[in-house]
C-alpha positions in Angstrom: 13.1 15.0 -12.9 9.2 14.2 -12.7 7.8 10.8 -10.9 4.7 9.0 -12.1 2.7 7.7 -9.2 0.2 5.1 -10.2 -2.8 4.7 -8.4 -1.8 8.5 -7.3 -5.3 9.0 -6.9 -5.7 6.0 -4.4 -5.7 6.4 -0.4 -2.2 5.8 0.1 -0.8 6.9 -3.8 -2.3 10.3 -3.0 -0.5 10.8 0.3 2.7 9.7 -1.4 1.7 12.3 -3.8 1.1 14.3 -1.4 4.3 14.0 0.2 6.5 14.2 -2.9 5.3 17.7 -3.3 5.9 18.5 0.0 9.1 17.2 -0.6 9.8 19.4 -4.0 9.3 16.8 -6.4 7.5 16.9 -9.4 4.8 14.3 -9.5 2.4 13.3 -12.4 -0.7 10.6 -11.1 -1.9 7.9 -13.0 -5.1 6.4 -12.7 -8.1 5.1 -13.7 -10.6 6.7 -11.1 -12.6 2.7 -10.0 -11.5 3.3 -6.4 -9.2 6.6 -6.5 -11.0 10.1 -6.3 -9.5 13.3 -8.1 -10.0 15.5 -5.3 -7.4 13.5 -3.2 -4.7 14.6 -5.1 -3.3 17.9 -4.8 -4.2 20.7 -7.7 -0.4 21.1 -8.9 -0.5 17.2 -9.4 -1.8 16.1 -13.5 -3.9 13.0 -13.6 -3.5 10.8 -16.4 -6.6 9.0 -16.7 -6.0 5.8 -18.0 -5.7 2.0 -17.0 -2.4 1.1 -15.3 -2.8 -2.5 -17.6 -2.6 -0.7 -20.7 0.8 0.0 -21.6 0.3 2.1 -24.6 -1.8 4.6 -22.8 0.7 4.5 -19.6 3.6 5.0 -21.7 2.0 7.8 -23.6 1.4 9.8 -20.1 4.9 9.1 -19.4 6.3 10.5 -22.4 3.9 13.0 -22.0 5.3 14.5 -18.9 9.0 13.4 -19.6 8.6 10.9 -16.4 12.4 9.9 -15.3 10.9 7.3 -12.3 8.1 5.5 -11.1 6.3 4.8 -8.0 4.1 2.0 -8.8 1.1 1.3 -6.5 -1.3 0.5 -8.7 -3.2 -2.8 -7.8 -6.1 -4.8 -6.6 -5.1 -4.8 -2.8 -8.2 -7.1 -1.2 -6.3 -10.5 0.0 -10.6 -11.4 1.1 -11.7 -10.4 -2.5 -8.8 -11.8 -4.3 -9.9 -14.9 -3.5 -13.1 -14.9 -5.0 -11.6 -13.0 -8.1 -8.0 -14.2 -8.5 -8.3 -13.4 -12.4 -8.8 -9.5 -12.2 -6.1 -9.7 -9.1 -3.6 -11.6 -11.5 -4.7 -9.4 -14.1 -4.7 -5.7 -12.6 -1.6 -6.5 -10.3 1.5 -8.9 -12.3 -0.3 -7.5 -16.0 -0.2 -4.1 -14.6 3.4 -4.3 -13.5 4.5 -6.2 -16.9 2.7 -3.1 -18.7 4.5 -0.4 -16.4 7.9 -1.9 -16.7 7.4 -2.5 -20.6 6.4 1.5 -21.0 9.8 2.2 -18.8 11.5 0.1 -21.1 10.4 1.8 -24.4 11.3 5.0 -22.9 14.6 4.4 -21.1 13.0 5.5 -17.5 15.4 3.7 -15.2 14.3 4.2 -11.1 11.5 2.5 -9.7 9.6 2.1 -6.1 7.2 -0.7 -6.1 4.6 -1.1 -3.7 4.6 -4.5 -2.2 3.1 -6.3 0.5 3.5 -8.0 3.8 1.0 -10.7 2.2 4.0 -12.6 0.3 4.9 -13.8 3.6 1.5 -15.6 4.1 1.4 -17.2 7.4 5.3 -17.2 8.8 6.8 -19.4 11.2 8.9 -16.9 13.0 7.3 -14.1 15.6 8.8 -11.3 13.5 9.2 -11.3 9.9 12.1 -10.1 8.4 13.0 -9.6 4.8 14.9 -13.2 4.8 11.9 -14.7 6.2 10.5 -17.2 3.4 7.8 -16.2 1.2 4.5 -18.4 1.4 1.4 -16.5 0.1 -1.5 -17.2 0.9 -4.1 -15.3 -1.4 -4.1 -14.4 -5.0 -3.1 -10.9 -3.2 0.1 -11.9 -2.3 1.1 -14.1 -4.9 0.7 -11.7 -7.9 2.4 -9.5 -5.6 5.1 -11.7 -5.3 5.0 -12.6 -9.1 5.4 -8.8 -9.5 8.2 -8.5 -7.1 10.2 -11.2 -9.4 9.2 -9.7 -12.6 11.1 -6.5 -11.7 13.8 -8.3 -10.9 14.2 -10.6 -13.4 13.3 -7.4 -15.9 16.7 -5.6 -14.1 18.4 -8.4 -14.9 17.9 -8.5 -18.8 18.8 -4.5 -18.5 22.3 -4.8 -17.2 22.7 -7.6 -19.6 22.5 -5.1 -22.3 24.6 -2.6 -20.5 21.3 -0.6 -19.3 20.3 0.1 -15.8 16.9 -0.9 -13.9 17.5 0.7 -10.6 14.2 -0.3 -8.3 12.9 -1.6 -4.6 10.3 -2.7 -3.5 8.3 -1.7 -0.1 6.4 -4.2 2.1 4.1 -3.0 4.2 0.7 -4.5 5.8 -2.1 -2.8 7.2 -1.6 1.3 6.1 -4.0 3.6 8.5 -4.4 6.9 9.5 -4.6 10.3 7.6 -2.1 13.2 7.1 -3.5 15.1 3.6 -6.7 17.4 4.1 -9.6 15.1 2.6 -7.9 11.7 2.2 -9.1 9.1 3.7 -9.3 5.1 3.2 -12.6 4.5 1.0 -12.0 0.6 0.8 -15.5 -1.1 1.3 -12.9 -4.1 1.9 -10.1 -2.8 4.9 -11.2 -2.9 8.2 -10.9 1.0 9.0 -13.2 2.2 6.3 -15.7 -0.8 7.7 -15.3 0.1 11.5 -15.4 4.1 10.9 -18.6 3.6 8.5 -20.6 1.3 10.8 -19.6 3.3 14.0 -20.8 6.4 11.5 -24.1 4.8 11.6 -24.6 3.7 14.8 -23.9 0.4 14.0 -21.6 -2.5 16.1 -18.9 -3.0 14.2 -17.6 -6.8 13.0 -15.0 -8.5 13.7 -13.8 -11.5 11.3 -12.5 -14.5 13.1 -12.3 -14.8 17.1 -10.7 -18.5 17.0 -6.8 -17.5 15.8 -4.0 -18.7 17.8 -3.3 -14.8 19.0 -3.8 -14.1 22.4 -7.1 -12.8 22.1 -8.3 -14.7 19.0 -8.6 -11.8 16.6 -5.7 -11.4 14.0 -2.6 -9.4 14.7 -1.3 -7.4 12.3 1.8 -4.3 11.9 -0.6 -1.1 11.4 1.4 1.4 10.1 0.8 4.8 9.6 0.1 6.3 5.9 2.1 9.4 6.4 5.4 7.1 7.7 4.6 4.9 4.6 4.4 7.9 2.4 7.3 9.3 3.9 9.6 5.9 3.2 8.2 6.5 -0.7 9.6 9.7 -0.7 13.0 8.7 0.7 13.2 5.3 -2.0 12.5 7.9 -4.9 14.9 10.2 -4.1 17.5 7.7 -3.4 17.2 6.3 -7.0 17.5 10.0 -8.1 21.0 10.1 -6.7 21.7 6.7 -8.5 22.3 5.1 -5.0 22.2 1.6 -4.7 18.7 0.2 -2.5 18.2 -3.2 -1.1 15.8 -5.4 -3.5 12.9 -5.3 -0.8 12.6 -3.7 2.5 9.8 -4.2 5.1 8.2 -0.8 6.6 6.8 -2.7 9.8 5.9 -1.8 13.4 8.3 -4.8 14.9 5.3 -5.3 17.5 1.5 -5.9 16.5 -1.9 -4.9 17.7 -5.1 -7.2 16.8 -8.0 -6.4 15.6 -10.2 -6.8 18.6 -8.0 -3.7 20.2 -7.7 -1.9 17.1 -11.9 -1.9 16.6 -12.2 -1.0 20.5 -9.5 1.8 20.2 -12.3 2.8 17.4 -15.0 3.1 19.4 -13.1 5.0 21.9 -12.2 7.5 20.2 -15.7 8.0 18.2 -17.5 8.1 21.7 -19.7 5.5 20.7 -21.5 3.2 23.3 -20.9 0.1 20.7 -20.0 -3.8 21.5 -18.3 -4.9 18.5 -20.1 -8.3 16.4 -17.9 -11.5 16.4 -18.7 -13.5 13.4 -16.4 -15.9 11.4 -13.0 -15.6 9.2 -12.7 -14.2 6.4 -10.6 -16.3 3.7 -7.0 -15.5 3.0 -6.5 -13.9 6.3 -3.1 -15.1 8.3 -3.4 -15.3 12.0 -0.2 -13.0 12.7 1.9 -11.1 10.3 4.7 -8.3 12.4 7.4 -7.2 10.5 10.6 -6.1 11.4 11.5 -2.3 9.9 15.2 -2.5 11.0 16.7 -2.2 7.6 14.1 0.1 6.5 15.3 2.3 9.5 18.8 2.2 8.0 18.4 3.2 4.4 14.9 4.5 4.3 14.8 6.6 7.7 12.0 4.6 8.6 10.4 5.2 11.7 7.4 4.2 13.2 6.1 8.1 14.5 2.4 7.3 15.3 0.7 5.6 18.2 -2.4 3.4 17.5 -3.9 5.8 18.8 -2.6 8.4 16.8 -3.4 6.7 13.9 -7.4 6.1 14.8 -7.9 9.6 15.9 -6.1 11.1 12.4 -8.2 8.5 10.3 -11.3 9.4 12.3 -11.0 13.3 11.8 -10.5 12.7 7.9 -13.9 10.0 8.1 -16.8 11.8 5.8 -19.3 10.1 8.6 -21.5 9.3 6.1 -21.8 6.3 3.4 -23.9 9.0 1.3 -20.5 11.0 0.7 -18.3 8.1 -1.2 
């Protein structure tokens, strides 16, 4: 049995990569190298270099390797960006599912682990979100991943109709830190690690979008979650499916309490020794004031577990920082 990662080649596809093999899985990456690196991938792990929105190519890698399940993280994962291009985000994130699932199709692959996001949830009412809690995106982001979400479902549908089988989940998760695989680290010119690390790299104050939230100290709060306890959920989901047991539609891999960004950026500084006062400037569009999810049923069927501090997870993604802009 061989899983196809796409986006394996991205910050948080190569440490589920990463910890497939670690976990004796075979693992074949797919993708197309505009944000993913080579080098972050293990050696034993094939790259198939192609566009996740093509599905003739991504169903020729996957008859290629005789792929038997899918991890699908492929996407344009900027809620800020989205929002100024909500054509590329529709197009690289609900067209690249559509192609993915129509390549599993022509090839009778039948287990797939989607990676979703805590963005479907948009602003919620409650203090902790909870897979029940009602979806109300707020960025192209979240809505084509919520689009994607449904077009699984609805596609598993139309398979047992026939007397096939889709068998799939999807993972929600927020804001993934931290570093556990030699040489991967987060090179988003978008997520507020990358920006933090690079401009405490250069001796710069970092920024900090939006001071005027209701939060208790004005900043967003968000779950921060560590990459190798999202990676390690992946693993679990994948070799779930491979015993044919049954998952939940959707689970959230979330913290159940959140940290804002004003303590996350000052936990930055702390631990890079700098003698920095971070910049307050305005919001960012698309951002929602608080998003904390509850990982409870995660915990249950997933052995999710929330095994890194914030402090832990700053120090790991600071070790793994290149320290220089010249290196990416």
């Amino acid at each position: 049995m061989t899983w196809l990662v796409t986006g394996g080649a991205g910050y948080i596809g190569a440490h589920v990569a990463h910890a497939m093999v670690d976990a004796g899985l075979d693992v074949v990456a797919l993708d197309n190298l505009s944000s993913g690196h080579r080098a972050f991938l293990p050696d034993t792990v094939p790259l198939g270099w192609v566009s996740v929105t093509d599905q003739d190519d991504v169903r020729d890698v996957m008859e290629e390797n005789d792929i038997t399940g899918v991890v699908h993280l492929a996407a344009f994962k900027y809620a800020g960006e989205s929002v100024k291009q909500p054509l590329k985000t529709w197009r690289q994130n609900l067209g690249g599912t559509v192609a993915v699932l129509g390549a599993m199709q022509e090839l009778g692959i039948d287990r797939l682990v989607f990676s979703s996001t805590a963005a479907v949830y948009g602003t919620p009412e409650t203090e902790l979100v909870t897979e029940d809690t009602p979806t109300h995106p707020e960025s192209p982001y979240g809505s084509s991943k919520l689009a994607a979400e449904r077009a699984i479902i609805e596609q598993a549908a139309a398979q047992r109709s026939v007397g096939k089988q889709l068998r799939h989940t999807a993972l929600r998760y927020f804001n993934v830190v931290g570093s556990s695989a030699p040489g991967v680290y987060d090179s988003s010119p978008h997520n507020l690690f990358p920006l933090v690390m690079d401009a405490i790299a250069r001796g710069d104050a970092p920024r900090i979008f939006g001071t005027d939230y209701d939060t208790p100290d004005g900043t967003c709060v968000r779950d921060y979650v560590h990459v190798a306890d999202v990676a390690a959920a992946h693993v679990v989901a994948a070799q779930a499916l491979d015993r044919r047991e049954d998952l939940r539609t959707v689970y959230n891999l979330g913290s159940g309490t959140g940290t804002s960004v004003r303590e996350i950026v000052n936990t930055c500084i702390d631990v890079a020794g700098a003698e920095l006062e971070p910049v307050l400037t305005g919001r960012r569009a698309g951002d929602p004031a608080r998003i904390v999810a509850s990982g409870k049923r995660a915990s249950y069927d997933l052995e999710w577990q929330m095994r890194h501090s914030v402090r832990d997870m700053v120090a790991s993604a600071w070790a793994a920082h290149p320290r220089s802009g010249a290196t990416r």
